[in-house]
C-alpha positions in Angstrom: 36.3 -0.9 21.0 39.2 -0.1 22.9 43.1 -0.2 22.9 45.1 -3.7 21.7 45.8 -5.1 25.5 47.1 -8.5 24.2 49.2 -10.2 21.7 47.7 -12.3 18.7 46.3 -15.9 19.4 46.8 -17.3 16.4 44.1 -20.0 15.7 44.5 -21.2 12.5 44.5 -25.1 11.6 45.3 -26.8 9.0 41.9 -28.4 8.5 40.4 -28.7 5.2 38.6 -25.4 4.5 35.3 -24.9 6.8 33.6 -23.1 4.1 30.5 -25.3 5.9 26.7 -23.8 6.2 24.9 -20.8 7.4 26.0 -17.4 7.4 29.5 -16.2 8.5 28.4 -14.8 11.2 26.3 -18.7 12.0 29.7 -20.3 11.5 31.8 -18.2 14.0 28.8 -18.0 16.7 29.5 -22.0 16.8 32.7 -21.5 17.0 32.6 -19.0 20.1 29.6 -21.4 21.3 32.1 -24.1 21.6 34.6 -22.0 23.7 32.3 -20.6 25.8 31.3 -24.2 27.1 34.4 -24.9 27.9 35.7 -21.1 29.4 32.3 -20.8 31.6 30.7 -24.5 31.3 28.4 -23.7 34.4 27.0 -21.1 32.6 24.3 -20.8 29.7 24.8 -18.4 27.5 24.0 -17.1 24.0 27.1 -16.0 21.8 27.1 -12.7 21.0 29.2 -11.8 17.5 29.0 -8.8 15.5 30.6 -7.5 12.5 33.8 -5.2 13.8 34.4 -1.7 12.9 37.5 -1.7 13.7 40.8 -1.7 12.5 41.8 -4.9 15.3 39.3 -7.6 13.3 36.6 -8.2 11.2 34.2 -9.6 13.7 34.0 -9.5 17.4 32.6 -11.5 20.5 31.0 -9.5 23.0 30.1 -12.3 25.7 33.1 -11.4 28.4 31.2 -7.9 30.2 28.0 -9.9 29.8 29.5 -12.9 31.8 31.9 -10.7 34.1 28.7 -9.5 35.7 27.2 -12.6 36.3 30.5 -14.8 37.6 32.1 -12.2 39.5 31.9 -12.8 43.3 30.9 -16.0 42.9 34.7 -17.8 43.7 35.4 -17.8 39.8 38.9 -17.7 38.7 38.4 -14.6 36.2 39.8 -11.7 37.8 38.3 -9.4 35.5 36.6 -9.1 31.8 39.8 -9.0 30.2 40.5 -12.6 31.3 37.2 -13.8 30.3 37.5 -12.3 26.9 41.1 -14.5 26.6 40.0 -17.3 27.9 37.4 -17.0 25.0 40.0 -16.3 22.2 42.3 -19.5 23.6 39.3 -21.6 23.7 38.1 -21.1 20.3 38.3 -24.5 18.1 40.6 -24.9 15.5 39.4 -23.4 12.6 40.7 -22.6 9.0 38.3 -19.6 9.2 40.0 -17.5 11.6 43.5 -16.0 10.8 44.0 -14.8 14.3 42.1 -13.6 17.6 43.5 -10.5 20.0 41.4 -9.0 22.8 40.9 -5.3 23.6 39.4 -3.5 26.6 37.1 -5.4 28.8 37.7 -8.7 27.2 36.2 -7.7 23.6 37.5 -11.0 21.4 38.3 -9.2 18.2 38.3 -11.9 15.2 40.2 -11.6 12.1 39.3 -13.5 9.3 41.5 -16.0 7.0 42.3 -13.8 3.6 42.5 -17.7 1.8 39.6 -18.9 3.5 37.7 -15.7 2.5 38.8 -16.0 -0.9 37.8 -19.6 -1.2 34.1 -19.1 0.2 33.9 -16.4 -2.6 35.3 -18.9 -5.4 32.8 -22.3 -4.2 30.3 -19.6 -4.3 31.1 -18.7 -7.4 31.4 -22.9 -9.0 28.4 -24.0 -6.5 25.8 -21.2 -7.0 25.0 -18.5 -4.6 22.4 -20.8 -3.2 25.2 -22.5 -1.1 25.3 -18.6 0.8 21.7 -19.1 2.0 20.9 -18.0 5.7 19.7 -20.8 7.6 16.5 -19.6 9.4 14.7 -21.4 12.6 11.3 -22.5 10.8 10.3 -24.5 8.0 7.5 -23.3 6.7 5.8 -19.3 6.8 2.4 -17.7 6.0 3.1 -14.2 4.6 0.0 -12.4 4.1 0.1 -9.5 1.9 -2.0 -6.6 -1.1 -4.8 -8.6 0.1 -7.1 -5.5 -1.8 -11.1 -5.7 -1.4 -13.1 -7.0 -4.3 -14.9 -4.6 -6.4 -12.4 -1.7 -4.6 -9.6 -0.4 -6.9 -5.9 -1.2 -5.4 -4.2 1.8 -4.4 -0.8 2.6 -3.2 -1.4 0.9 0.1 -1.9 -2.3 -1.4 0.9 -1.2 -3.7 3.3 -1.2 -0.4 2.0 -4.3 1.0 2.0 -5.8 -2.2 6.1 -4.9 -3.0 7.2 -5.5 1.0 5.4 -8.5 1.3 7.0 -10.2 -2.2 10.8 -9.2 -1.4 10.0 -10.6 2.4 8.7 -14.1 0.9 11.9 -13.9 -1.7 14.6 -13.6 1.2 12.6 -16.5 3.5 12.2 -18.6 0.1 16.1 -18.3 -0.6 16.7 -19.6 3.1 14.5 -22.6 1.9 11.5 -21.9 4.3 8.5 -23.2 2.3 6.3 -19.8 2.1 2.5 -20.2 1.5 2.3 -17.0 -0.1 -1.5 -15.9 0.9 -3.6 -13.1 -0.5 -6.4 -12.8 1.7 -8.9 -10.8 -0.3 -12.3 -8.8 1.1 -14.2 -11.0 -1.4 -16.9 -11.6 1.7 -19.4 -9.4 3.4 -22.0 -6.7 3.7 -20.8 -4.7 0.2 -22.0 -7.3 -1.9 -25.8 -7.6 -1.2 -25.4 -4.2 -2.1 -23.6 -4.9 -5.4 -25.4 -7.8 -6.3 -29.1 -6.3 -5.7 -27.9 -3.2 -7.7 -26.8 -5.6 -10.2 -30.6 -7.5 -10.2 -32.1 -4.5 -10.7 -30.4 -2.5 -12.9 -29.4 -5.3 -15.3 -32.4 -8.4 -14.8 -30.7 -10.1 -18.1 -27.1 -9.8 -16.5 -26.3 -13.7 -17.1 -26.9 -12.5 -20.9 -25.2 -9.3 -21.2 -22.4 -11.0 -17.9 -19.1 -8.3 -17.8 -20.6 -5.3 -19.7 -23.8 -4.9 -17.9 -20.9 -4.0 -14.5 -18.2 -2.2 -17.0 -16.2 -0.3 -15.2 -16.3 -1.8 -11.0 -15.2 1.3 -9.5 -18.0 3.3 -11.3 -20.4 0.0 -10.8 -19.8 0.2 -7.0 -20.1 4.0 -6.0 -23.0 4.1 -8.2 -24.7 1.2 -5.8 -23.1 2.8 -2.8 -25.0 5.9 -3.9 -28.1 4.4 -3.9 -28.0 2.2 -0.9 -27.1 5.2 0.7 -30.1 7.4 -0.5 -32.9 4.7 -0.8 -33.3 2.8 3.0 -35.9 0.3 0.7 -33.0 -0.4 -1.3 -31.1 -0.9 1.5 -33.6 -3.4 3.3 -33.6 -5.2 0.0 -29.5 -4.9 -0.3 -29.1 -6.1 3.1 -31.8 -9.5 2.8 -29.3 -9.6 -0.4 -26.9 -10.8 1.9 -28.4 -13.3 3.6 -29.6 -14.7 0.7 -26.0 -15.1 -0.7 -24.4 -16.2 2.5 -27.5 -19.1 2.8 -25.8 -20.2 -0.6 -28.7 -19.1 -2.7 -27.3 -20.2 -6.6 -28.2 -16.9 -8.5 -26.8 -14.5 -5.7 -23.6 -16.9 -5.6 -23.3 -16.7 -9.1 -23.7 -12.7 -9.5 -21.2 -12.8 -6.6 -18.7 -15.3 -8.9 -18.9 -12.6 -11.7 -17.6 -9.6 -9.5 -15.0 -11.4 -7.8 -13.4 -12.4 -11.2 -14.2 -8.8 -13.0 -12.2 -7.9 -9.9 -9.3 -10.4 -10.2 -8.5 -9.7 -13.7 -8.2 -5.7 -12.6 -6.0 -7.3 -9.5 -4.1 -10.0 -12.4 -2.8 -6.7 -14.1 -1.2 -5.1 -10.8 0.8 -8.2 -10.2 1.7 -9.4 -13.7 3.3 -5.9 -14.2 5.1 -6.3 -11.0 5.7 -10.2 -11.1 4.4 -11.0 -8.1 2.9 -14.3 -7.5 0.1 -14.8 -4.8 -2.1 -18.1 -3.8 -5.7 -16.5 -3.2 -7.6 -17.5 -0.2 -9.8 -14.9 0.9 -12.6 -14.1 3.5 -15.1 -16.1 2.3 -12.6 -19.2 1.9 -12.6 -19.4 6.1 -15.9 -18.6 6.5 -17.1 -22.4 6.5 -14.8 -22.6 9.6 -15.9 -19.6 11.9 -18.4 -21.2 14.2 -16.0 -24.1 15.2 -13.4 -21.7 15.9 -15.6 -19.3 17.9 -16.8 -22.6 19.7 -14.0 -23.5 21.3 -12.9 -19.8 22.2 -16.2 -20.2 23.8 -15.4 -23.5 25.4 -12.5 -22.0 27.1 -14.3 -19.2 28.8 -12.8 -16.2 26.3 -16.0 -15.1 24.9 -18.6 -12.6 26.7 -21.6 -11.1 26.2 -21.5 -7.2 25.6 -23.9 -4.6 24.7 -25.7 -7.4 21.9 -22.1 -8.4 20.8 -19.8 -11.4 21.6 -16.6 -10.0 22.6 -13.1 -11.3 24.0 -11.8 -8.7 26.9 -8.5 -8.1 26.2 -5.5 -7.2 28.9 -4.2 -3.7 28.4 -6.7 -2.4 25.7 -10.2 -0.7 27.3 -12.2 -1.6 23.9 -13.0 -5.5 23.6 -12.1 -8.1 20.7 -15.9 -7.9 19.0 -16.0 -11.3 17.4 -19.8 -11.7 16.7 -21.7 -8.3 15.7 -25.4 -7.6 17.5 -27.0 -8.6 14.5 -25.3 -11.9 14.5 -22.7 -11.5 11.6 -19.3 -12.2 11.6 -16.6 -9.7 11.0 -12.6 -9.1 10.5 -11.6 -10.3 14.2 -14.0 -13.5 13.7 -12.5 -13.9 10.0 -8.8 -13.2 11.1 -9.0 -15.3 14.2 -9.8 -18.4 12.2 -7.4 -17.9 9.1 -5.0 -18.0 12.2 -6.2 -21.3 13.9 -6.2 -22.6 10.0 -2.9 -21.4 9.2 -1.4 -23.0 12.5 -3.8 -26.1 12.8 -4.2 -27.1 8.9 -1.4 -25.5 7.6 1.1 -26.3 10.1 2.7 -22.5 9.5 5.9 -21.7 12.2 5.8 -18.2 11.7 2.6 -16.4 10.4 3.3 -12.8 8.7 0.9 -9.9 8.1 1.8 -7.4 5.7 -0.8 -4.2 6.3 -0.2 -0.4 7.0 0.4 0.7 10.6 -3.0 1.8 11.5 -4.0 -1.6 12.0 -1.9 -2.1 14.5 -4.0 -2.2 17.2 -6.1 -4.8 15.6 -3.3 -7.4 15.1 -1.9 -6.8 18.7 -5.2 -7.7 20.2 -6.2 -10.4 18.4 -2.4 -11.9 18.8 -3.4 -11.8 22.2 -6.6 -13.6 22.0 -4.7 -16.3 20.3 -2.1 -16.4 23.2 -4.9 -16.4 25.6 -6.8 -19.3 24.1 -2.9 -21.4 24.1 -2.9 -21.2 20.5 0.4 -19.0 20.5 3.4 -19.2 22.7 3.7 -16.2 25.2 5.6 -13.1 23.4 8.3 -13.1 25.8 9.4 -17.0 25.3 11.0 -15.8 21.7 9.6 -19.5 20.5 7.4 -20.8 17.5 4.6 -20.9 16.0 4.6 -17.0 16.0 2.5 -14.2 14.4 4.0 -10.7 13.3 2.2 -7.6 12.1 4.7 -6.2 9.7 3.4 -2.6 9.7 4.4 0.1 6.8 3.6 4.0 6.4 1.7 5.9 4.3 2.6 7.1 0.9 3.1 11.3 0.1 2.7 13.0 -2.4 5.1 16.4 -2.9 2.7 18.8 -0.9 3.5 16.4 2.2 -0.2 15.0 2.3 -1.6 11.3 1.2 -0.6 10.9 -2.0 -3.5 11.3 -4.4 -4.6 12.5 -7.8 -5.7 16.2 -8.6 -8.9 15.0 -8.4 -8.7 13.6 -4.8 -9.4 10.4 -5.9 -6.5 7.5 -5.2 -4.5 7.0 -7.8 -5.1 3.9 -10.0 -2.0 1.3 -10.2 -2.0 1.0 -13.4 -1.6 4.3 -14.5 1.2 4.6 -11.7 3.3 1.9 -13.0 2.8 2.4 -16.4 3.9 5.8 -16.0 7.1 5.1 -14.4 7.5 2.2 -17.8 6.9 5.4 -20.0 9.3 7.9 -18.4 12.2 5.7 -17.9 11.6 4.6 -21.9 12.1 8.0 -22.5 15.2 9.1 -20.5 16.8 5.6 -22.0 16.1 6.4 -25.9 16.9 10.2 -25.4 20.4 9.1 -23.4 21.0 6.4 -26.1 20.1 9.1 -29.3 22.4 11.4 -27.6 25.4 9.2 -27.1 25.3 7.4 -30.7 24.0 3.7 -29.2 20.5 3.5 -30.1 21.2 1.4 -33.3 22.7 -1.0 -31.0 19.4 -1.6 -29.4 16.3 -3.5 -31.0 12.9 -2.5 -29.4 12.3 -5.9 -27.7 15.6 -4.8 -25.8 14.1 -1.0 -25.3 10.9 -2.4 -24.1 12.2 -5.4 -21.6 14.6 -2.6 -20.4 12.2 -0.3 -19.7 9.8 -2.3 -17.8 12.9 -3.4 -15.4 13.8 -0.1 -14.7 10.5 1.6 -14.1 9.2 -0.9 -12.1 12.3 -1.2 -10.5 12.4 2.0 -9.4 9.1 2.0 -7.8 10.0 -0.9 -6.1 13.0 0.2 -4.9 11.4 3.8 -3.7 9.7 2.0 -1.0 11.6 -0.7 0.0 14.7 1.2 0.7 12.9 3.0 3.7 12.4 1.9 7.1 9.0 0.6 6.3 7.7 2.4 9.2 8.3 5.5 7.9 6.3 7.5 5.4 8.0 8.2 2.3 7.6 10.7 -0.3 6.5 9.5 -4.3 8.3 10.9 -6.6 9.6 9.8 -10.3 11.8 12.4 -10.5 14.0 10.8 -7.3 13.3 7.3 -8.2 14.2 7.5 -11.8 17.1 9.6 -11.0 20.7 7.8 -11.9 22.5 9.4 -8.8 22.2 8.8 -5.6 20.8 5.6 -3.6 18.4 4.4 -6.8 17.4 1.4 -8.5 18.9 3.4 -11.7 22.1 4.4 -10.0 22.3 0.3 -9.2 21.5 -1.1 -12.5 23.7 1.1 -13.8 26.3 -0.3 -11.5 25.3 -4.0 -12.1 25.6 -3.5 -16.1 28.9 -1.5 -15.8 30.5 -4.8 -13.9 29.1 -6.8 -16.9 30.6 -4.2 -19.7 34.0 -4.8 -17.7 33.5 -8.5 -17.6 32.6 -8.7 -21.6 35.4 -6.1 -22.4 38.2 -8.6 -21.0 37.2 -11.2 -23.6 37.7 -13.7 -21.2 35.1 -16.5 -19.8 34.3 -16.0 -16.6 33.2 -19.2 -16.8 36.3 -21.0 -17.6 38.1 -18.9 -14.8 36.2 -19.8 -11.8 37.2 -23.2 -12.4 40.8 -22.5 -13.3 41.7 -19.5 -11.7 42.0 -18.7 -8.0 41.0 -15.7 -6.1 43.8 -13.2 -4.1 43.0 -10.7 -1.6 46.0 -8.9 -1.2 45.3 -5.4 -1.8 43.5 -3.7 1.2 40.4 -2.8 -1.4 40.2 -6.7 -2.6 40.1 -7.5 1.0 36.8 -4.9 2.3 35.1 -6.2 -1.1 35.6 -9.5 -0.4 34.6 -9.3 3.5 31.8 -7.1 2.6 30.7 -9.7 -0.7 31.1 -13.0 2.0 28.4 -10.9 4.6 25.8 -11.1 1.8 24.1 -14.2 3.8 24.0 -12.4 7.8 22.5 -9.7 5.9 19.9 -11.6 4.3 19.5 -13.1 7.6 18.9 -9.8 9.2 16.4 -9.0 7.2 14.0 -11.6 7.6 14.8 -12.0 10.9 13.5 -7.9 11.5 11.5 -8.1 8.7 13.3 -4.8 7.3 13.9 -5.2 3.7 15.6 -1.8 3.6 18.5 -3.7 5.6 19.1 -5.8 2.3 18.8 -2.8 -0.3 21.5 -0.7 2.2 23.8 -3.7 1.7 23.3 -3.5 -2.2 23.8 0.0 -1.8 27.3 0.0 -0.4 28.5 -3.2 -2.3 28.3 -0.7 -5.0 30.3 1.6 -3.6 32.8 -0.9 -2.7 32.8 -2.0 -6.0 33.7 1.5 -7.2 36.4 2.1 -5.0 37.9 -1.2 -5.6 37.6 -0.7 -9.3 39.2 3.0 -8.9 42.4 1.4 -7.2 42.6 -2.0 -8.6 43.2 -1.8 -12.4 41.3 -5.1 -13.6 41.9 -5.8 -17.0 45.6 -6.2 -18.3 46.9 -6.0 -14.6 49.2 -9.3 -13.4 46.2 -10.1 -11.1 43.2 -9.9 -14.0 42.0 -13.3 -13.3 41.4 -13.0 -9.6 39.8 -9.2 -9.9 37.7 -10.6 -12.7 35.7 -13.4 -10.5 36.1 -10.5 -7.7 33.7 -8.3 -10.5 31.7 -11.2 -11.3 31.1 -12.4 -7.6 30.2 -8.9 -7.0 27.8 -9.2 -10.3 25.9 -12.2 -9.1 25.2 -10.8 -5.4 23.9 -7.9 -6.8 21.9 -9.8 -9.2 20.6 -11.9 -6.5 20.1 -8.7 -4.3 18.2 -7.4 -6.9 16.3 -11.0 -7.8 15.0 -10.8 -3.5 13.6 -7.2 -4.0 11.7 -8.0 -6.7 13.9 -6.7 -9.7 15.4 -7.2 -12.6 18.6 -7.0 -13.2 19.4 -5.5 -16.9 22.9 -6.3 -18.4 23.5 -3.5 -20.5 22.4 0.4 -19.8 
């Protein structure tokens, strides 16, 4: 930003190497922390460093307009930004990190990185583990809420976005070792099951006899009830005293209601074994116990009115109230949700409580965050402190004609069929490329099979999560299966190419890290290895926003990084092959671990 309007401070020490914790970005914002106590040490003031693009640095502080326009007139010494931001760059610590500092402009600190102390980060990475690069995030322990699908409902691709967004965002915050109570919070609770479970009675009397086959197949089971508790009002009346019966803990109702929650879980098992996602159930019903407490003391402290019948909390800004209590007495999803809250922040102890739901339900989440900030439960929005909630909202999924993406029947489309699919067609495109190029005998079907599975169900996972999640996004195998272009394919591809090179030196990679040393000299070795050492910020990002496209962008261009490293660098047989080896296989295992937080996995040969 800006011409070069000073010479060089050079700030280099000769320290040993602060390779320390936290993210690159962490580590310099101490250091500029530290300088700007002692530059403006009357003022408070948050550092402000971002990645530099560039050609002065690598990073760059942005404090000196910021502070110019608070000091200025007030007897300081600064006579403009420009000698803020060189005050900053003289004051920085010592530090092995930094090669050297210059300022440009209106005081713009542009930092350039240590080429050895770059290349060392990369190498203890490489010996300690990439776990040493984790992000260090402000809270201990997070709620993420996410699928959460509706008992005897099929899961569609809703709950297929929830499902993938929510399990890459509790990967990146488990990786930055926040404990993460990983909470599927099922409809398992409500009106739909006296209507189940007296359909159920009637239609099958010996049901405890004949137990899973007398329901079969739920989805037909439930429209078929649906049907008549629609059409038959004596039904109905029945269905509805169903309920009451089953929420007054009657034993054969809660048992009938047992059977269709698990017939339902095994359907749900099948989902998230294909996609490996693991989830702690604890669903409507498991907070229900707790409701009347919780709507006590909202009532206690003067939030809850009388309206029309209902109990409802008025809400600042919105014209429709909080309905918390129904007319007839029941509870419903703003009772439910506002005591998973005051569980997940009272029993729990959660810092930072994460719901993972389409957009449409926005409006539900922002009111009843604000009934918790009205009844003290939650900071206000605009202290930026913890315990916090966060409605992490996603858009819907198309189908080619640009509508909600459905089956040619109208109905959703089943999961199962969807992911299975994507298995089938990228077994086929694999065995036809491997016939065609003379490699298929190098393959046993174990191989074919485990392949397969990675890169199907990669795909789809990739599909959504490298869009804004906000955004709708078009399904299509064609694109996600494709090998060009930003894909899962394209990446694996990428990740076992690396691997190949790595294999073809016959060399181990794991003698070398611990005998060889890393250079950066060429001016492709030095971007890869920047761009490689950013890996934890990024992560950072990411959770921070809660945008897990941020992360697959990064994965993205490492890629292409790699590529035009590889292009320029010969690697194997080159006076430099040890360093550009653990260069490839750093590259390899921040992919891999890229892939590993999305939810992926990584195959080794392609």
């Amino acid at each position: 930003m800006g011409d070069e309007t000073s010479t060089s401070v050079d700030t280099q020490s000769h320290e040993p190497a602060g390779v320390g914790a936290g993210s690159v970005k962490q580590q310099l914002s101490k250091l500029v922390t530290a300088s700007l106590q002692t530059t403006v040490p009357e003022v408070e003031v948050e550092p402000m460093v971002e990645v530099c693009t560039g050609k002065f640095g690598d990073y760059q502080c942005n404090n000196a307009m910021g502070l110019w326009s608070r000091i200025k007139g007030s007897g300081t010494s600064f006579k403009n930004p420009n000698a803020i931001g060189q005050a900053i760059a003289k004051n920085l610590p010592p530090s092995d990190i930094i090669e050297s500092t210059s300022v440009a402009g209106p005081g713009f600190v542009n930092i350039a990185l240590s080429n050895s102390w770059v290349a060392k980060r990369i190498q203890d990475m490489l010996v300690n583990g990439i776990k040493t690069w984790a992000p260090i995030l402000p809270v201990k322990r997070a709620v993420l809420d996410f699928s959460s699908p509706n008992i005897a409902k099929e899961m569609h691709v809703g709950h297929l976005r929830s499902t993938i967004i929510g399990d890459t965002l509790a990967c990146m915050f488990e990786f930055s070792n926040v404990e993460v109570l990983r909470r599927n919070h099922v409809g398992d609770w409500g009106t739909q099951f006296g209507m189940l479970i007296q359909y159920l009675f009637e239609k099958f009397p010996n049901w405890e006899e004949i137990g899973s086959q007398a329901i079969g197949d739920l989805q037909t089971f439930y429209k078929a009830s649906k049907n008549r508790f629609d059409g038959d009002p004596e039904f109905k009346d029945r269905a509805q005293q169903a309920v009451v019966r089953l929420q007054g803990g009657e034993e054969r109702y809660r048992a009938a209601w047992n059977k269709i929650c698990e017939i339902s879980r095994n359907e749900f098992d099948l989902v998230y074994k294909r996609l490996n996602v693991k989830l702690e159930e604890k669903g409507e019903s498991f907070y229900n116990p707790y409701i009347p407490q919780v709507l006590e003391e909202l009532n206690n402290k003067g939030l809850i009115n009388e309206s029309e019948g209902a109990k409802v909390i008025f809400i600042e800004g919105h014209q429709i109230p909080l309905i918390v209590v129904k007319r007839d007495g029941g509870f419903n999803y703003a009772s439910t949700d506002l005591t998973a809250l005051w569980y997940r922040l009272n029993v729990e102890k959660a810092e930072w409580i994460i719901y993972v739901t389409d957009v449409g339900q926005q409006q539900h989440f922002d009111m009843f965050f604000s009934a918790a900030r009205m009844a003290g439960w939650l900071p206000d929005a605009k202290e930026k402190k913890f315990p916090k909630t966060n409605h992490v909202g996603f858009g819907l999924v198309l189908g080619s004609d640009g509508k909600r993406f459905r089956t040619r029947s109208t109905e959703v489309v089943r999961l199962i069929e969807l992911l299975d699919e994507a298995k089938s067609r990228s077994k086929s495109e694999l065995l036809q490329r491997l016939t065609e190029n003379g490699k298929i005998v190098d393959w046993t079907e174990e191989e074919l099979e485990n392949t397969s599975e990675a890169v199907g169900y990669g795909a789809v996972k990739y599909a959504d999560l490298k869009n804004n999640r906000l955004t709708n996004y078009t399904f299509s195998f064609e694109q996600m299966l494709s090998d060009k272009g930003n894909t899962a394919v394209y990446l694996q591809y990428a990740h076992a190419r690396i691997c190949s090179i790595i294999r073809k030196s016959n060399k181990d990679v794991e003698e070398l890290k611990m005998s060889g040393s890393i250079s950066l000299d060429h001016p492709d070795e030095r971007v890869l290895g920047l761009y490689l050492i950013r890996f934890a910020e990024v992560v950072e990002e990411a959770c921070t926003n809660l945008l897990p496209n941020v992360l697959c962008e990064y994965l993205y261009n490492l890629s292409e990084m790699f590529t035009r490293f590889y292009t320029n660098c010969q690697v194997v047989g080159s006076p430099e092959e040890t360093s550009r080896l653990l260069l490839c296989q750093a590259t390899a295992v921040v992919m891999r671990q890229c892939f590993e937080l999305l939810g992926i996995t990584p195959v080794y040969k392609l």
